[in-house]
C-alpha positions as CSV (number, residue, x, y, z in Angstrom):
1,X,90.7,131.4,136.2
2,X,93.3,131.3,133.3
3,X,92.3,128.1,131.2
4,X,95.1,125.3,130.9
5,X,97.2,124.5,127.6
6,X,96.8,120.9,127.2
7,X,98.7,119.5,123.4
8,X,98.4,116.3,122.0
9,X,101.3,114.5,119.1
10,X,100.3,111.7,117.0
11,X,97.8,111.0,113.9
12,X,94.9,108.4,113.2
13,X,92.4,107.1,115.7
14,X,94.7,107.8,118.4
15,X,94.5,111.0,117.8
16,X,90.6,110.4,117.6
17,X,89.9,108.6,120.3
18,X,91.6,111.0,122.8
19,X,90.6,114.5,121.2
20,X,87.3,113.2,121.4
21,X,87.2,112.8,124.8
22,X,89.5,115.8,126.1
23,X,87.1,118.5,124.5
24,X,84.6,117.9,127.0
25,X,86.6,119.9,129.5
26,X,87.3,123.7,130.0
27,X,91.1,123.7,128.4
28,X,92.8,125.5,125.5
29,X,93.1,122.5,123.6
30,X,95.7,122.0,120.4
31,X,95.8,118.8,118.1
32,X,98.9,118.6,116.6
33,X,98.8,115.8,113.9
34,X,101.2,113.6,111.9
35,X,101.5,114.7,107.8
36,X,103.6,111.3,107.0
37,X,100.3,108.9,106.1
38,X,100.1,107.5,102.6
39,X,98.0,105.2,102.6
40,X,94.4,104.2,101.7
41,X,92.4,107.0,100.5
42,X,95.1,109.8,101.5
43,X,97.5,108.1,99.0
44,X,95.2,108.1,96.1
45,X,95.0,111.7,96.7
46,X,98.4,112.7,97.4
47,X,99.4,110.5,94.2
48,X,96.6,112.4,92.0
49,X,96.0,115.3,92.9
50,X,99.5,116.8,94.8
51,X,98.0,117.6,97.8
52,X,99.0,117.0,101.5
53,X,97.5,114.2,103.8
54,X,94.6,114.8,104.8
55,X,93.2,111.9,106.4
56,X,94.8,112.3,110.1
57,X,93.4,116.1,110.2
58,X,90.2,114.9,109.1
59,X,89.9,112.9,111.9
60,X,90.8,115.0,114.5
61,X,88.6,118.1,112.8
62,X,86.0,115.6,113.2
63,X,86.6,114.6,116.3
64,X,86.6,118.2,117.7
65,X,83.6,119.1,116.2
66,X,81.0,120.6,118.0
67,X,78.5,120.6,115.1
68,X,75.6,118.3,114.4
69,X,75.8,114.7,114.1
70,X,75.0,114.8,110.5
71,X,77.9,116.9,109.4
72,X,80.5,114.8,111.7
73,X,79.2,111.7,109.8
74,X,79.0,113.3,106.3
75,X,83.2,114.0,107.0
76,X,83.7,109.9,107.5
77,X,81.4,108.8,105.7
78,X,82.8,106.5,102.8
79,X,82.1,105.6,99.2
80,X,81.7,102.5,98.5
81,X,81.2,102.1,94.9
82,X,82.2,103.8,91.7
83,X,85.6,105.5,90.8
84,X,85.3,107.5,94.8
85,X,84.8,103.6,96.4
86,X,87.2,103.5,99.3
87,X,87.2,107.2,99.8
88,X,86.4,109.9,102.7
89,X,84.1,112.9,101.8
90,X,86.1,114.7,104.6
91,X,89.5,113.7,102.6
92,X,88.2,114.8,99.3
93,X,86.5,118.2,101.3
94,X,89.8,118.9,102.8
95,X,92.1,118.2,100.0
96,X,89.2,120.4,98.1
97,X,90.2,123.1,100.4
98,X,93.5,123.2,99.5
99,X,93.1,123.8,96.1
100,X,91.1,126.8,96.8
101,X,93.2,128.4,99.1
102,X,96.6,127.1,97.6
103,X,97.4,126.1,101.2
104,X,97.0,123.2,103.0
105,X,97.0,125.2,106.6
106,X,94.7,127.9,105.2
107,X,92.1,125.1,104.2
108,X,92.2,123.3,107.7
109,X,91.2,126.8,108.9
110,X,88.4,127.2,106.5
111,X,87.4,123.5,107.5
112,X,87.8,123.9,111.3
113,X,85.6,126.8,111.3
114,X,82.7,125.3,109.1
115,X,82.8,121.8,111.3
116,X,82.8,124.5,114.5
117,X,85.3,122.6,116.5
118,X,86.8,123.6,119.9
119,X,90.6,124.0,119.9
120,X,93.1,124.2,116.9
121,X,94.4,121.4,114.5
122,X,97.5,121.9,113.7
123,X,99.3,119.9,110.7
124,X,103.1,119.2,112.5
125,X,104.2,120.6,108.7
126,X,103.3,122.6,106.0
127,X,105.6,120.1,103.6
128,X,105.2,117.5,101.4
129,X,107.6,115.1,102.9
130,X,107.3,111.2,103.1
131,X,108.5,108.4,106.0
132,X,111.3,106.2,105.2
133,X,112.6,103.3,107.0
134,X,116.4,102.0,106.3
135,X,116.9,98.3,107.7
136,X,119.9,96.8,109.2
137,X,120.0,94.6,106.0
138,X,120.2,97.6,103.6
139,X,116.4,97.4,102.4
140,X,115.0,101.1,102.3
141,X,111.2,101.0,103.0
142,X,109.3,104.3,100.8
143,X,106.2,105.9,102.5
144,X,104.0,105.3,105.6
145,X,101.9,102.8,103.7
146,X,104.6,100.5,102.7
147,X,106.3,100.5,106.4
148,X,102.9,99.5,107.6
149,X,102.6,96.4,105.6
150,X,106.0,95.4,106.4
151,X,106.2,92.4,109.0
152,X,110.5,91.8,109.2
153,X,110.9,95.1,110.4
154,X,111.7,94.4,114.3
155,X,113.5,91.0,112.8
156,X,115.9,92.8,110.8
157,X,116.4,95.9,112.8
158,X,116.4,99.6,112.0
159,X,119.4,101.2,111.0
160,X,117.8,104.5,110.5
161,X,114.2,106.3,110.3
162,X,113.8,109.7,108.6
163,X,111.4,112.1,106.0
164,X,112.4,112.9,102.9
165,X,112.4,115.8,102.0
166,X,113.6,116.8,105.3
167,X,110.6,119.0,107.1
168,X,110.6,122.0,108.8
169,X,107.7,121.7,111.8
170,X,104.7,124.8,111.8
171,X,105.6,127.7,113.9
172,X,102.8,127.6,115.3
173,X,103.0,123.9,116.7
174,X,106.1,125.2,118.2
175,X,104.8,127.7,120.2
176,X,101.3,125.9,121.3
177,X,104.6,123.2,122.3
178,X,106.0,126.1,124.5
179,X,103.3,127.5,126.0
180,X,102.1,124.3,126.9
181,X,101.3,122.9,130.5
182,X,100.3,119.6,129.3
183,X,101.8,117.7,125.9
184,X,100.2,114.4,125.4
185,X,101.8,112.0,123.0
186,X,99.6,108.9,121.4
187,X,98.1,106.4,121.5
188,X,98.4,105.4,118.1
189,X,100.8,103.5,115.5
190,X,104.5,103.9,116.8
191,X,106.4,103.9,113.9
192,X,104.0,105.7,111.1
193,X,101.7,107.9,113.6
194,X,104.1,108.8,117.0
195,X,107.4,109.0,115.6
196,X,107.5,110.9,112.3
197,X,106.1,113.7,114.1
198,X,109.7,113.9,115.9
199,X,111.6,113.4,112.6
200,X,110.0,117.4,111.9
201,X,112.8,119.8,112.3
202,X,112.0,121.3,115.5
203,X,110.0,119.9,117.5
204,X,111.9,117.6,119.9
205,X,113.8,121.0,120.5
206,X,110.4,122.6,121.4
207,X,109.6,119.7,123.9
208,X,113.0,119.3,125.2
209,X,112.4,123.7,126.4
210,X,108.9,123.2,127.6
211,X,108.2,123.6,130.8
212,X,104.7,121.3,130.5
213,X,104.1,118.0,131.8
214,X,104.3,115.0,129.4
215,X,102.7,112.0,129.4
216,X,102.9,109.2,126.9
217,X,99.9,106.8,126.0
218,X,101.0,103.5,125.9
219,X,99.2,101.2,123.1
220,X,96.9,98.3,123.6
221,X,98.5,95.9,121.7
222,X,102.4,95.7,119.9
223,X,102.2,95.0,115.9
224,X,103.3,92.4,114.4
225,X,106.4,93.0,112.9
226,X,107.4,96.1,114.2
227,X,107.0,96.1,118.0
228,X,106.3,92.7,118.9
229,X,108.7,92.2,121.8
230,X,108.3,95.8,123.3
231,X,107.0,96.3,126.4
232,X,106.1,99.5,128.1
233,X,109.2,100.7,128.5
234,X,110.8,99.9,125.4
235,X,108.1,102.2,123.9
236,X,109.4,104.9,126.1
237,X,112.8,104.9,125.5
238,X,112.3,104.7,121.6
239,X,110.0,108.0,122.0
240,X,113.0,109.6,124.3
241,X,115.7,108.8,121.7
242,X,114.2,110.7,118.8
243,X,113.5,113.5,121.9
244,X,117.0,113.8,122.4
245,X,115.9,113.7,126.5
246,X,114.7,112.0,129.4
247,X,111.4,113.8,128.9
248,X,108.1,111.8,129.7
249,X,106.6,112.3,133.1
250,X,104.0,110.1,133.2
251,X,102.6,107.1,131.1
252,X,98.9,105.6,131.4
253,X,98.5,102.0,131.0
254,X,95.3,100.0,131.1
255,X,95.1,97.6,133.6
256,X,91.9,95.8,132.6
257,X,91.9,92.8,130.4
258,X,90.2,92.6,126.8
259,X,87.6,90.1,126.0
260,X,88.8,87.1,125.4
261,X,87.4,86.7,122.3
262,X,89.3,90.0,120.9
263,X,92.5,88.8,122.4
264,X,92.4,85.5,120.1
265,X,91.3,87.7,117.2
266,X,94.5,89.5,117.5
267,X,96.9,87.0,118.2
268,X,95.4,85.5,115.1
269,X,96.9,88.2,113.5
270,X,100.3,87.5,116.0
271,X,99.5,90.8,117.9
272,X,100.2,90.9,121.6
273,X,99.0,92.7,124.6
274,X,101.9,95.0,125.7
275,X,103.6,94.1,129.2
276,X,104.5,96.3,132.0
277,X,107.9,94.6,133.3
278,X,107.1,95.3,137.3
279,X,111.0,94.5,137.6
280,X,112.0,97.9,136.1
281,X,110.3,100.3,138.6
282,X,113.4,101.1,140.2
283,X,114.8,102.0,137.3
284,X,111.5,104.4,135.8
285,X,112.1,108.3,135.7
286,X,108.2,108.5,134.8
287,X,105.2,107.5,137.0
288,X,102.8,104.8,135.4
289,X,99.0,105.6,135.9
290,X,97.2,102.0,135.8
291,X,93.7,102.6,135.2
292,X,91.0,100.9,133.3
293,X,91.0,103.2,130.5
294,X,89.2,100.4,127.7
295,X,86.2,100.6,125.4
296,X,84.1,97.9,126.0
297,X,83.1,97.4,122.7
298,X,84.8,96.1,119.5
299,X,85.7,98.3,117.0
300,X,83.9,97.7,113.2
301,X,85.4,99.5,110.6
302,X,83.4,100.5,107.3
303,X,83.8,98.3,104.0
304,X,85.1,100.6,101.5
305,X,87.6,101.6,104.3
306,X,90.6,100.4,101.9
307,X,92.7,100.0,105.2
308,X,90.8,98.7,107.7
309,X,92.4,95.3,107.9
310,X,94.7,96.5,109.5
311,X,93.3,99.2,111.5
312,X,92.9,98.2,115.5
313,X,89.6,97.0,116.5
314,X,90.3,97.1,120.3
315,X,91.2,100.5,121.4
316,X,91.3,103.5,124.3
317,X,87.7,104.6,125.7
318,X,87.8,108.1,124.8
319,X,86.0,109.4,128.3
320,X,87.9,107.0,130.5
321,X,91.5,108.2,129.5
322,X,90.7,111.9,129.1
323,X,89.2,111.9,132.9
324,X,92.9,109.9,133.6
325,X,94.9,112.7,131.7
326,X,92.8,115.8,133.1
327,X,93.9,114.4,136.9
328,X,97.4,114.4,135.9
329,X,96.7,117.9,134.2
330,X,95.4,119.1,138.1
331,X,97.9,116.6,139.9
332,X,99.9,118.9,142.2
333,X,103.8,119.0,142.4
């Protein structure tokens, strides 16, 4: 029996999380990843040394990985002193790569075979581009980093998101997008993780002719700032707009409720759990899957991790939503 083509769109611990957890099962499995992040150590890098991002294909190399425990750890483990404080050995290993083989691509091949993983990573673009963000008021927000920090984003409005230079998406994420029977977008953050990986020349085209299934991920919580009042199926639409299409099929939602504890720690920080609005079902060309797809345990984030402030500490339980996506994967017509 013919393996399935499962594909999954995002960047960061999203991407993680649910790679992590899909390559336990017996699919042909392709990680398509983000190349917008500037921040944190990936910044310092791209700034110094001219090379492409490579913390969001680290973590999804890692994540694949079918090598010992020790070598998954060596590729996140973090300095935490000294002029490398705040740095990945996997960021500095992959952007070490690339220097050897004058290609970002070619090094993720050299690194995907020496970390043994299952699958394919597959950087959205070979280009150095970066994210911007035009607001309603004029303001023009530079890089991934900056957009992140920003908190009057959803106050002012967007007039306009794009990369700069405009980028030309990896043939070969166009055809894993084609040929697959499953595309999986997110979890992960929507404006600097999801989203720029439709601003890529190509690939909403490449959805929009697949024949696959696609199911979205909705988020735990909205940010601050930038999603605040969204529900699920403001999410959705936002996705579909930079799609071009009606396109999602399904969306999993967790229907199981944080500690408390965490919840107060995050609206703290003015976060909110995201709502499903039961009043719009009629309306829904998707089918939401509720399932209890939450780790139980709280996220802690290294020290030197120069980001991790604002990093989620509540996230998806990696096992619980890959079982959910492989029964929509086997869900019959």
């Amino acid at each position: 029996m013919l393996k399935k083509n499962v594909v999954t769109i995002g960047g960061g611990t999203g991407s993680f999380m649910l790679l992590s957890g899909l390559k336990k099962y017996p699919i042909n499995l392709s990680a398509i990843v983000s190349m917008a992040d500037d921040g944190g150590s990936t910044g310092v890098l791209r700034d110094e040394l001219g090379v492409l991002p490579p913390g969001d294909v680290r973590q999804c190399l890692v994540a694949l990985s079918q090598s010992s425990e020790t070598l998954r750890n060596l590729m996140n483990y973090r300095f935490k002193n000294g002029g490398l404080k705040g740095h990945s050995f996997g960021n500095l290993f992959l952007s070490a790569l690339e220097k050897i083989n004058k290609n970002f691509e070619k090094g993720v091949k050299e690194a995907s075979k020496i970390l043994n993983i299952k699958g394919e990573v597959i950087p959205v673009t070979g280009k150095d581009t970066n994210l911007y963000v035009l607001l309603k008021n004029g303001k023009l927000l530079k890089g991934e980093n900056k957009i992140n920090h920003n908190f009057e984003i959803e106050k002012i409005g967007i007039k306009k998101i794009f990369l700069n230079p405009r980028a030309k998406a990896n043939a070969k994420a166009l055809d894993k997008i084609r040929r697959a029977d499953l595309i999986v977008i997110g979890p992960g953050n929507h404006y600097c993780s999801i989203l720029p990986n439709f601003l890529v020349s190509g690939v909403s085209e490449a959805i929009k002719k697949s024949k696959a299934r696609v199911v979205y991920n909705c988020n735990l919580v909205n940010k601050n700032g930038h999603t605040e009042n969204f529900d699920l199926d403001d999410y959705v639409k936002s996705i579909e707009k930079y799609i071009g299409v009606s396109r999602i099929d399904f969306v999993t939602f967790n229907s199981k409720n944080p500690n408390p504890k965490l919840i107060k720690k995050y609206e703290m920080k003015k976060d909110s759990l995201i709502k499903l609005n039961e009043e719009k079902n009629k309306k829904r060309s998707f089918e939401i899957i509720k399932e209890d797809i939450l780790k139980d345990k709280e996220i802690i984030y290294a020290k030197a991790d120069r980001i991790a402030n604002i990093r989620s500490f509540i996230r998806h339980d990696s096992e619980k939503l890959a079982k959910v996506i492989m029964k929509i994967l086997n869900k019959k017509v």
